[in-house]
VOGU-3710 file (C-alpha; in Angstrom, 3 decimals, decimal comma):
1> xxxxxxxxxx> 56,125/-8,284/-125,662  55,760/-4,837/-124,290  56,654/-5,013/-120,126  54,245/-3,049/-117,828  57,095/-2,621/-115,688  60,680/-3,625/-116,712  63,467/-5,015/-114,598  64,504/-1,827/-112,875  60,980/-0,620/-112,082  59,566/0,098/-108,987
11> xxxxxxxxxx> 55,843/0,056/-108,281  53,756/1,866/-105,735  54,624/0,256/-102,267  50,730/-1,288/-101,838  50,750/-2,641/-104,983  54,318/-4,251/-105,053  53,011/-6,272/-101,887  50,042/-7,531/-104,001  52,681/-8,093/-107,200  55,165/-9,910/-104,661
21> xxxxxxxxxx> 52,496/-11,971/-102,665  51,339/-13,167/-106,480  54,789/-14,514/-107,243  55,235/-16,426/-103,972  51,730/-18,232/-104,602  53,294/-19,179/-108,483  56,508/-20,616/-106,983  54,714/-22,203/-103,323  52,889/-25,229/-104,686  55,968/-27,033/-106,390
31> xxxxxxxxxx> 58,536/-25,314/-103,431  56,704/-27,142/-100,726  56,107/-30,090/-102,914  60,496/-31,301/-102,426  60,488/-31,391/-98,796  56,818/-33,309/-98,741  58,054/-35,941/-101,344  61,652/-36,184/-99,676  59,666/-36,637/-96,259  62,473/-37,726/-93,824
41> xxxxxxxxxx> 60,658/-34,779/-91,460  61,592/-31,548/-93,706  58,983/-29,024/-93,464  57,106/-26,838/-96,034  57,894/-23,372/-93,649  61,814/-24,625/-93,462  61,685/-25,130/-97,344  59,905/-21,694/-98,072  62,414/-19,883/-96,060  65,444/-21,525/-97,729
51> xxxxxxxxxx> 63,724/-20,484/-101,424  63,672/-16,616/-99,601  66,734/-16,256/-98,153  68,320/-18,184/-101,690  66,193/-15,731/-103,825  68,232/-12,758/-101,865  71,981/-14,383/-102,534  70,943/-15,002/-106,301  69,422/-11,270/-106,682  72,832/-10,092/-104,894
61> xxxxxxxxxx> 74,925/-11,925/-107,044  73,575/-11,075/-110,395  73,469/-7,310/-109,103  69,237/-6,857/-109,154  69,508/-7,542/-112,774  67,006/-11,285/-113,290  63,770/-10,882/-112,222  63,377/-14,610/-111,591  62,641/-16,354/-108,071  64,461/-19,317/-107,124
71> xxxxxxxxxx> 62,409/-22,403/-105,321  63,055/-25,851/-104,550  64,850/-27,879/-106,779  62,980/-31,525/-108,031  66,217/-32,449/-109,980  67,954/-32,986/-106,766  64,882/-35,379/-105,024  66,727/-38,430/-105,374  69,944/-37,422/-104,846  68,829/-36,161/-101,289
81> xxxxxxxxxx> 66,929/-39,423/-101,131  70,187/-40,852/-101,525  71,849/-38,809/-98,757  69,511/-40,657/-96,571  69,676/-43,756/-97,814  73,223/-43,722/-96,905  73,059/-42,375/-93,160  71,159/-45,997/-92,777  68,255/-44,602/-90,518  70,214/-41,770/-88,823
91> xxxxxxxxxx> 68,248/-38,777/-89,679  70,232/-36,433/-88,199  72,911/-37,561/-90,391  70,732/-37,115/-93,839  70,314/-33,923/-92,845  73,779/-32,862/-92,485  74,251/-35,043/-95,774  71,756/-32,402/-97,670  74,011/-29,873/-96,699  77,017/-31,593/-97,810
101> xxxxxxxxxx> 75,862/-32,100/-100,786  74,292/-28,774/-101,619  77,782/-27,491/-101,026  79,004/-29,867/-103,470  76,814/-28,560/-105,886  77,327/-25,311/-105,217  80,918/-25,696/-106,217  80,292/-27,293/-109,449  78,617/-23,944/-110,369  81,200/-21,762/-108,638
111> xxxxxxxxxx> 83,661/-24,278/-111,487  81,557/-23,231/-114,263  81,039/-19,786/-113,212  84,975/-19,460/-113,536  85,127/-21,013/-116,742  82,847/-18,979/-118,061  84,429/-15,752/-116,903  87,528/-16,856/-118,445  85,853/-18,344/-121,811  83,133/-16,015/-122,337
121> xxxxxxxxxx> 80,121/-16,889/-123,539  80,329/-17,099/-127,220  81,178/-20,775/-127,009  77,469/-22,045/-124,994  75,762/-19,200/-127,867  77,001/-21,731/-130,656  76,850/-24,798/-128,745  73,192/-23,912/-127,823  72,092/-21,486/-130,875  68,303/-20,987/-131,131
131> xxxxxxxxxx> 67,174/-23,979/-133,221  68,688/-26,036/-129,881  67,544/-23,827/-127,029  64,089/-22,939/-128,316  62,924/-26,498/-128,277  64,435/-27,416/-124,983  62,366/-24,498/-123,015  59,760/-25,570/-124,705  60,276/-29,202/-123,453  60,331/-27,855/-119,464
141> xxxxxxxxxx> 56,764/-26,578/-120,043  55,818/-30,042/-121,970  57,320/-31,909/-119,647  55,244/-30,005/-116,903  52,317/-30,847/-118,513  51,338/-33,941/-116,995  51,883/-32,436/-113,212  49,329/-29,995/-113,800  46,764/-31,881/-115,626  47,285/-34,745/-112,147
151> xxxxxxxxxx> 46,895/-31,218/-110,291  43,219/-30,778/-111,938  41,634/-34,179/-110,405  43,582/-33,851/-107,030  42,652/-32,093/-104,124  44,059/-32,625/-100,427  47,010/-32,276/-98,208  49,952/-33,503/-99,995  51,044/-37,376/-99,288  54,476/-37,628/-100,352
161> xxxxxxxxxx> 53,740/-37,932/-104,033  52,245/-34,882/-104,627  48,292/-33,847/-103,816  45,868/-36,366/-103,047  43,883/-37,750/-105,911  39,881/-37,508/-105,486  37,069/-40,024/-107,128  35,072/-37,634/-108,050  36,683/-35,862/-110,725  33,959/-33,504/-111,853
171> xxxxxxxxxx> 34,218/-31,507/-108,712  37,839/-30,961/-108,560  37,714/-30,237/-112,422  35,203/-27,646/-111,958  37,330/-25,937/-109,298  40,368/-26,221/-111,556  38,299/-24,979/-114,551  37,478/-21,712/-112,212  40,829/-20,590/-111,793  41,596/-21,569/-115,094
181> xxxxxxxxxx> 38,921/-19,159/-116,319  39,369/-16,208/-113,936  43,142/-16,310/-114,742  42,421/-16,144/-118,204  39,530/-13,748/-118,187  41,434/-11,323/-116,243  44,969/-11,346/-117,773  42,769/-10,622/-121,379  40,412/-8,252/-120,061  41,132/-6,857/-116,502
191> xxxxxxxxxx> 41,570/-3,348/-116,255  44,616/-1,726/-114,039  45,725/-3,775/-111,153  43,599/-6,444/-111,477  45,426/-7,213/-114,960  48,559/-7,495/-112,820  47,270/-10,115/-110,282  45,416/-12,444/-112,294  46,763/-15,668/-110,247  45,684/-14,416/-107,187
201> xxxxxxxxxx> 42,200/-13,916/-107,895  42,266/-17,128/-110,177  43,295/-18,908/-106,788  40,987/-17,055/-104,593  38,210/-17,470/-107,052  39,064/-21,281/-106,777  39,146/-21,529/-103,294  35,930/-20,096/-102,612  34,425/-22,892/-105,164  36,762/-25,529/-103,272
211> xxxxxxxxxx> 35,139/-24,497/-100,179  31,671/-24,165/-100,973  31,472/-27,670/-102,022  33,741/-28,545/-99,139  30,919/-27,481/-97,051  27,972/-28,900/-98,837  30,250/-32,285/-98,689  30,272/-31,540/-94,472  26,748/-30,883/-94,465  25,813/-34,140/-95,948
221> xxxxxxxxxx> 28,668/-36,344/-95,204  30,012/-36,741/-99,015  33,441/-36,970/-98,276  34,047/-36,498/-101,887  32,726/-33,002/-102,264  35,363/-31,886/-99,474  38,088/-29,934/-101,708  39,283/-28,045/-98,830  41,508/-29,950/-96,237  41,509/-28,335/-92,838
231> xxxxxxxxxx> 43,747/-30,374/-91,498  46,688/-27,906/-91,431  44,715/-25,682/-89,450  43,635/-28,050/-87,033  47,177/-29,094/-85,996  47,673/-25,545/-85,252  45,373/-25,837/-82,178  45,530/-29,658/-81,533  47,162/-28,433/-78,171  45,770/-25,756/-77,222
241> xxxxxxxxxx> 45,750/-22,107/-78,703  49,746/-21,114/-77,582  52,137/-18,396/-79,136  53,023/-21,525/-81,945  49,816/-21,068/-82,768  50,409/-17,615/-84,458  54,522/-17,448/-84,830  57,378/-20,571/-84,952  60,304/-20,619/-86,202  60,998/-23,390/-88,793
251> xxxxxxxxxx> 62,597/-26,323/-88,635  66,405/-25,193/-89,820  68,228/-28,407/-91,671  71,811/-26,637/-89,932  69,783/-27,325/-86,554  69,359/-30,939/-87,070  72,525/-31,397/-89,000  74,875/-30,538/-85,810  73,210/-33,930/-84,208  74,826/-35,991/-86,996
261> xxxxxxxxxx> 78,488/-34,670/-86,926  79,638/-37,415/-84,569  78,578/-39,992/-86,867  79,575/-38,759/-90,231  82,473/-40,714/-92,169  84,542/-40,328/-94,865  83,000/-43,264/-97,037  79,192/-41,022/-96,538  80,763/-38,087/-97,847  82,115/-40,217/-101,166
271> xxxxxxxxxx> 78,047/-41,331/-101,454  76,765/-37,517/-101,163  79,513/-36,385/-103,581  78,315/-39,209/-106,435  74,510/-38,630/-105,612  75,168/-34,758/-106,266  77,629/-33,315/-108,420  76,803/-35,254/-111,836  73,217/-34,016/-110,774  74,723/-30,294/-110,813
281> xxxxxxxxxx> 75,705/-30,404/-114,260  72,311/-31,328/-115,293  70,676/-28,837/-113,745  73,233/-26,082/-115,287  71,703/-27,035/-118,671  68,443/-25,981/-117,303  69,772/-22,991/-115,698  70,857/-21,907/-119,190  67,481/-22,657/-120,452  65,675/-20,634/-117,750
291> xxxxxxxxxx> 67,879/-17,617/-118,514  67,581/-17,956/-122,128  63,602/-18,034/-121,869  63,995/-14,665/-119,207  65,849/-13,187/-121,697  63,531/-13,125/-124,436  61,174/-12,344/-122,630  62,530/-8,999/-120,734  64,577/-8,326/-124,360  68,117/-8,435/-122,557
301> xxxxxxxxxx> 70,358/-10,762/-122,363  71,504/-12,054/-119,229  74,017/-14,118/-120,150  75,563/-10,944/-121,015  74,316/-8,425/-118,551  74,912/-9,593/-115,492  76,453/-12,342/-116,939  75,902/-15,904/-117,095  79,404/-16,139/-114,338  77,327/-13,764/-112,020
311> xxxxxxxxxx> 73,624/-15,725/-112,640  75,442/-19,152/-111,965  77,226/-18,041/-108,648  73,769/-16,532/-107,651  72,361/-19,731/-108,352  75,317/-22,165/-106,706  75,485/-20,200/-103,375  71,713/-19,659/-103,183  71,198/-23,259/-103,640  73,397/-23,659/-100,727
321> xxxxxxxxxx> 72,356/-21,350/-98,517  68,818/-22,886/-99,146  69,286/-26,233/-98,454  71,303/-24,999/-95,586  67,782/-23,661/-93,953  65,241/-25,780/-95,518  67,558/-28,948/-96,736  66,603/-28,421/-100,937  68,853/-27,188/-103,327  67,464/-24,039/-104,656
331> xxxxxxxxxx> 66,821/-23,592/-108,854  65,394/-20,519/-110,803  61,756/-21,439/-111,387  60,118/-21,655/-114,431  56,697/-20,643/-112,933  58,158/-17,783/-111,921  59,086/-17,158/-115,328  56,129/-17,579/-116,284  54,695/-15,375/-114,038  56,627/-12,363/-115,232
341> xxxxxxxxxx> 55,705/-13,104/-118,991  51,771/-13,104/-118,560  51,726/-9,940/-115,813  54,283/-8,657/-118,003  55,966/-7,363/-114,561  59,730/-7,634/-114,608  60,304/-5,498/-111,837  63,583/-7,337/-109,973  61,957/-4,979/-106,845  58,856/-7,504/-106,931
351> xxxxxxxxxx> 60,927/-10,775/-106,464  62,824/-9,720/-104,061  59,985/-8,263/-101,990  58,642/-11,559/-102,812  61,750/-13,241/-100,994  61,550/-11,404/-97,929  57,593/-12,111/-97,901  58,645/-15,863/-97,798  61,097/-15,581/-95,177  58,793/-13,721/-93,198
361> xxxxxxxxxx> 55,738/-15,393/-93,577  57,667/-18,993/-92,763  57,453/-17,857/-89,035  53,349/-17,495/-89,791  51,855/-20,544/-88,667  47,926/-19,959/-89,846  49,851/-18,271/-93,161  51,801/-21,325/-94,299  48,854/-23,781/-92,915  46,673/-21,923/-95,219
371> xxxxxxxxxx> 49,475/-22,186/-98,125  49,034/-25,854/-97,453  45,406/-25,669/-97,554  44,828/-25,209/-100,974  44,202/-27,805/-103,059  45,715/-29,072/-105,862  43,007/-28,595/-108,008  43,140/-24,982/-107,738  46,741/-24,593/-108,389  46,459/-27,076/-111,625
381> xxxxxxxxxx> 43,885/-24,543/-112,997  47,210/-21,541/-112,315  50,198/-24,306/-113,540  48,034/-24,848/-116,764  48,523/-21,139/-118,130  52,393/-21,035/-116,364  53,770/-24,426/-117,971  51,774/-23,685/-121,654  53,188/-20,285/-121,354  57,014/-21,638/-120,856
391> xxxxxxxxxx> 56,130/-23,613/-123,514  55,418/-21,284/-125,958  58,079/-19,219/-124,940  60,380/-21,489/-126,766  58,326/-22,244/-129,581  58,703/-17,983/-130,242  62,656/-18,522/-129,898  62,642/-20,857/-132,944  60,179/-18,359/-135,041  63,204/-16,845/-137,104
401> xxxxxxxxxx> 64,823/-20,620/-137,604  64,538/-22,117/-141,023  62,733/-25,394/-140,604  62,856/-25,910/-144,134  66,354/-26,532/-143,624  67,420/-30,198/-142,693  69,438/-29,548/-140,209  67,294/-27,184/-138,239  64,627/-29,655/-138,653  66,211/-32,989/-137,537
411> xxxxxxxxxx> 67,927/-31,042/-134,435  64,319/-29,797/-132,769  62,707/-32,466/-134,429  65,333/-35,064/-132,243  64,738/-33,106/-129,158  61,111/-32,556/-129,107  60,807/-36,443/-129,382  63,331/-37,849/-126,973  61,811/-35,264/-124,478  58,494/-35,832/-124,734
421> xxxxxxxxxx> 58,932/-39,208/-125,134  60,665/-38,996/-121,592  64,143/-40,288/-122,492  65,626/-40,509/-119,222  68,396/-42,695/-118,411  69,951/-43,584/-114,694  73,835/-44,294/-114,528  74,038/-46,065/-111,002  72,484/-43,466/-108,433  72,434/-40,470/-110,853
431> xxxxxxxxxx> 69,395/-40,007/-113,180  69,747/-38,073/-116,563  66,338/-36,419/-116,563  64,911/-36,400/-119,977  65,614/-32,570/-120,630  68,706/-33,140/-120,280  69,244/-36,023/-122,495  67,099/-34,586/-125,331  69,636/-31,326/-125,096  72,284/-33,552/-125,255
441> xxxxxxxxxx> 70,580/-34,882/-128,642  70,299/-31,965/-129,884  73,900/-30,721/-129,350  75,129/-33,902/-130,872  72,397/-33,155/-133,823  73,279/-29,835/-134,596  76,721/-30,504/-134,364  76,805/-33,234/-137,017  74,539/-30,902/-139,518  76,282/-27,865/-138,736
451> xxxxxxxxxx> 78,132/-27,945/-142,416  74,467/-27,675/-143,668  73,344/-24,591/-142,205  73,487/-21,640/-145,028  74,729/-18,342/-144,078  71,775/-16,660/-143,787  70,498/-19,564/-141,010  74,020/-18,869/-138,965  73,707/-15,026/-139,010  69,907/-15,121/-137,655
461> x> 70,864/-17,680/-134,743
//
């Protein structure tokens, strides 16, 4: 796939705004999803600013070489559900547990970082050789699936479990069918820019819908025909019009955190650790996953160049330095990977403009109430296109693998399965997401069958 701008280009200053301001709506929907699910008081602004200011460490440590941004992780929801669990009621103490724990985390990936520098790479290339890999990054866009098809018949505020879900379907479909069709339309046929920004004016095209039957539902009291929640707006003003009203500064987790340092104990930090670290390893599966898929698709390899030592320390420390200000570990994000692949806009200049436009605009009250505001209709019509287009990303890494060989077969065939099939398994508080487990499988797999492979098979992987 031919890039309209590659990893070291840098476009015009106006339209790198519009490029970066596109990336931060593919990544907001699931980055202010954590903190809403984890409740406990975290805040979407709190959350966005953590993804920013973690999107900067990661670009710093892999030397503005992966254009990816990194947003709230959703492996890590129940282990800081489990952080507190265990302050029994004192919030301030789960907050300084999230922290605790995203340091833990972090140093599991520091671990592997230095294992890697010492081992090379060579090692995870045969472990993980196409035939495994391919299939697996195809699994984290099937495994999406399901969010964003919930996405089309929801609408609302979020309520801890993700949007709202309407009873009329047929509205929030059409909305979602909008986008859908804009997105499409204009990343096939648009002309100059506006083949660059084709989620924006998917989502802007939706909203408009969203709000013209939100106001047809106001003007005759259909409640179901109300897409559009104003309900973050109206909190803005509930007491008066004030200087919050415009600017405030988010909710740090460090702030609250300091509150619970009197109570913490060393039996808590033992409870953080477990809920955490085997988490951590699980998610460095992914993270080789994620780079794998950014790799084929900008035609470098990044677990060479930065390295996959560099990528993981960018990834550790900015998952720490995220939770530190918004209380969720940070993760690279496969709809920002997707993002890059259908704008075909690598430029590592446009995430991190994209960071700092999430770290500023956290301070913008009416900015991140309107962030809220759209529905989830509207961004299941934009996750359809990013998930199916992870999805096929993988499918393209296997195009070169010999299927009619056994043991190619069996080892995507095994993970494909136990993915979709959702194979998850929890081991007291830790929870082997299905991803993981199928990879797993397939390791195991390809392992075993490895005396089968023919030469010819070994030298294309």
């Amino acid at each position: 796939m031919k890039l309209v701008y590659g990893v070291k280009d840098k476009p015009k200053f106006p339209q790198m705004l519009v490029f970066a301001f596109q990336q931060l709506l593919a990544i907001m929907a699931a980055t202010i999803a954590v903190p809403a699910i984890v409740g406990n008081g975290m805040t979407a602004s709190a959350a966005l600013f953590g993804a920013g200011v973690g999107t900067i460490v990661y670009q710093l440590f892999t030397k503005f070489r992966s254009p990816v941004f990194l947003g709230s992780s959703f492996a890590f929801i129940g282990s800081m559900l489990a952080a507190f669990a265990g302050a029994v009621g004192n919030g301030a103490l789960g907050y300084l547990g999230l922290i605790i724990g995203a340091a833990f985390a972090g140093l599991v990936y520091v671990v592997l970082a230095i294992v890697v520098k010492i081992a090379g790479v060579n090692w995870i290339n045969k472990l993980m050789p196409p035939v495994v890999i391919g299939p697996t990054v195809a699994l984290i866009g099937l495994s999406l699936a399901g969010a964003a098809v919930n996405d089309v018949f929801s609408y609302g505020p979020h309520d801890g479990n993700g949007f709202v879900m309407t009873t009329n379907i047929w509205v929030s479909f059409i909305c979602a069918i909008v986008t859908l069709a804009v997105v499409v339309l204009v990343s096939t046929y648009g002309k100059k820019m506006a083949k660059l920004i084709p989620f924006i004016i998917g989502i802007l095209a939706g909203y408009v819908v969203g709000l013209i039957f939100t106001f047809i539902g106001m003007a005759t009291s259909n409640a179901d025909l109300m897409i559009i929640d104003f309900a973050p707006f109206k909190a803005l003003v509930a007491e008066g019009v004030t200087l919050s009203t415009f600017l405030a500064v988010p909710e740090f987790t460090f702030l609250e955190a300091f509150k619970g340092v009197g109570d913490f104990k060393i039996s808590y930090l033992a409870t953080v650790a477990v809920a955490y670290v085997p988490v951590a390893f699980v998610v460095f599966a992914e993270h080789i996953a994620d780079h794998k898929n950014l790799s084929s698709i900008i035609e470098s390899d990044l677990l060479e160049n930065p390295g996959l030592h560099r990528t993981l320390l960018g990834d550790g420390v900015g998952s720490f330095v995220g939770a530190l200000f918004g209380g969720c570990p940070n993760t690279t994000y496969g709809e920002s990977v997707g993002c890059v692949a259908i704008t075909r806009n690598a430029s590592v200049v446009t995430i991190t403009t994209a960071a700092i436009m999430t770290v500023l605009i956290s301070f913008v009250s009416p900015f991140v109430a309107f962030l809220d505001s759209i529905p989830g209709c509207v961004m299941g019509g934009v996750c359809i296109t990013l998930y199916g287009f992870i999805a096929v990303s993988g499918l393209k890494m296997i195009q070169k693998v010999d299927l009619e060989n056994n043991a190619n077969l069996f080892t995507a065939s095994v993970i494909l399965i136990s993915g979709i099939g959702g194979m998850a398994m929890s081991i007291g508080k830790v929870t082997i997401t299905a991803i993981a487990c199928a990879l797993i499988l397939g390791i195991l797999v390809n392992i075993m069958l490895s005396g089968k492979k023919d030469a010819s098979e070994e030298k294309a992987e």
